[in-house]
C-alpha positions as CSV (number, residue, x, y, z in Angstrom):
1,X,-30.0,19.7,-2.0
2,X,-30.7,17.8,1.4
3,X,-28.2,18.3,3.9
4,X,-27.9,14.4,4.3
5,X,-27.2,13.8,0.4
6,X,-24.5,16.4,0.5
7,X,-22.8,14.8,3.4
8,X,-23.4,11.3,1.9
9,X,-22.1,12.6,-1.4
10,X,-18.7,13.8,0.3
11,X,-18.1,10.5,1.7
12,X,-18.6,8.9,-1.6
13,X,-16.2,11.5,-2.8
14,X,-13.8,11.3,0.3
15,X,-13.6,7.4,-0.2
16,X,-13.2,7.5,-4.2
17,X,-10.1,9.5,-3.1
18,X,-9.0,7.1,-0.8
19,X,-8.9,4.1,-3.4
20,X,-7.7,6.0,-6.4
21,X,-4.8,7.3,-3.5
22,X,-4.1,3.9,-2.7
23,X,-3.7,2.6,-6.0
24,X,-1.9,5.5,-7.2
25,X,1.2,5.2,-4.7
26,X,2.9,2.4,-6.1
27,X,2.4,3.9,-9.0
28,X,5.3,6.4,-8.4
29,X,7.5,3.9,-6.8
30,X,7.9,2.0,-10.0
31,X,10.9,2.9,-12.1
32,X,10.9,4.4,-15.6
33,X,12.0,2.4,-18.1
34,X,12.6,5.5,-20.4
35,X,16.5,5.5,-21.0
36,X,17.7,3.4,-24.2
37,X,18.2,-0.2,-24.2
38,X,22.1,-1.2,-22.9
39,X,24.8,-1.5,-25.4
40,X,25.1,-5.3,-26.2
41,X,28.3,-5.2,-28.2
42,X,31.0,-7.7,-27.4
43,X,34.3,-6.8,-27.0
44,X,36.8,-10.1,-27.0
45,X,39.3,-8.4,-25.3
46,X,37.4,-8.5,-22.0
47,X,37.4,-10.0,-19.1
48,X,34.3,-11.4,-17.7
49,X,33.6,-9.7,-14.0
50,X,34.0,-12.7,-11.1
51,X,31.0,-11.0,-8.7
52,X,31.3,-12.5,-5.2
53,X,27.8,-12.5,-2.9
54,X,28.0,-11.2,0.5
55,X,25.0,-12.7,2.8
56,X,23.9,-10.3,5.0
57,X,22.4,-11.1,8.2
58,X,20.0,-9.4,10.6
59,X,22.0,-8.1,13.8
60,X,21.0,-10.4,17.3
61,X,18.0,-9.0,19.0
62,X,15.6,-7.5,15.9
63,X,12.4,-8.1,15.0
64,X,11.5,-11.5,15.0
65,X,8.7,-13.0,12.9
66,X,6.2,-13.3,15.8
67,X,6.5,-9.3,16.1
68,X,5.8,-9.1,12.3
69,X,2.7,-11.4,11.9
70,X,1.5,-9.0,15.4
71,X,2.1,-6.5,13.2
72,X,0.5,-7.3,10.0
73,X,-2.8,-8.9,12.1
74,X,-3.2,-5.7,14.0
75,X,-3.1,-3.7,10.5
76,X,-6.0,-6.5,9.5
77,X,-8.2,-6.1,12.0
78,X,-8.0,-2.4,11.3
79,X,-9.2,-2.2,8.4
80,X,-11.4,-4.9,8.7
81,X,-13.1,-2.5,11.6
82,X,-12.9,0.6,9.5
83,X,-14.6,-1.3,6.7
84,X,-17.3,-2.9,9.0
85,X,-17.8,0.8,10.2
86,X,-17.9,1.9,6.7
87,X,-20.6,-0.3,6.1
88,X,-22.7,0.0,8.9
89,X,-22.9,3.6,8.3
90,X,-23.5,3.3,4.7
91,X,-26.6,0.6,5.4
92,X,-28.3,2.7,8.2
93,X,-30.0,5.8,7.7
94,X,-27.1,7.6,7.8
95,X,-28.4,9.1,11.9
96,X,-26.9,8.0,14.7
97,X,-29.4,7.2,17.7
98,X,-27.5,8.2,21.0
99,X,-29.1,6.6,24.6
């Protein structure tokens, strides 16, 4: 085997493994639902539970939403560079002319 086609073949590999990665780690993040459904009996004896809602709010002086949409254009442009990359490389010979 060429040595070009082997290295173009582990970048295939290399970036299958980044997308099954990807979708993978939410994956684990989701909860089970393994355990057995809850008990529905009533009991007429009981009380119903009066919950009260406590609003929480952010402390003076964090992030505000101009620092997250910074955030979240900087990740964008990212990966819209690493894909452009990705695909430059991918469309050209695979040799990089230098000077």
């Amino acid at each position: 085997m060429q040595p070009h086609r082997l290295i173009r073949a582990a970048r295939a590999v290399a970036a299958a493994a980044c997308i099954l990665l990807a979708l993978a780690a939410p994956a684990g993040a989701m909860p089970a639902d393994n355990g057995p459904p809850p008990s529905t009996t009533h009991n007429p004896g009981a009380k119903p539970t009066i919950v009260r809602e406590t609003v929480v709010r952010p402390a003076n002086g964090g992030p505000t939403t101009l620092a997250f949409v910074v955030i979240g254009a900087g990740a964008a442009a990212a990966l819209l560079g690493a894909g452009y990359l990705g695909a430059r490389i991918a469309t050209r010979g695979g040799r990089l002319h230098v000077g």
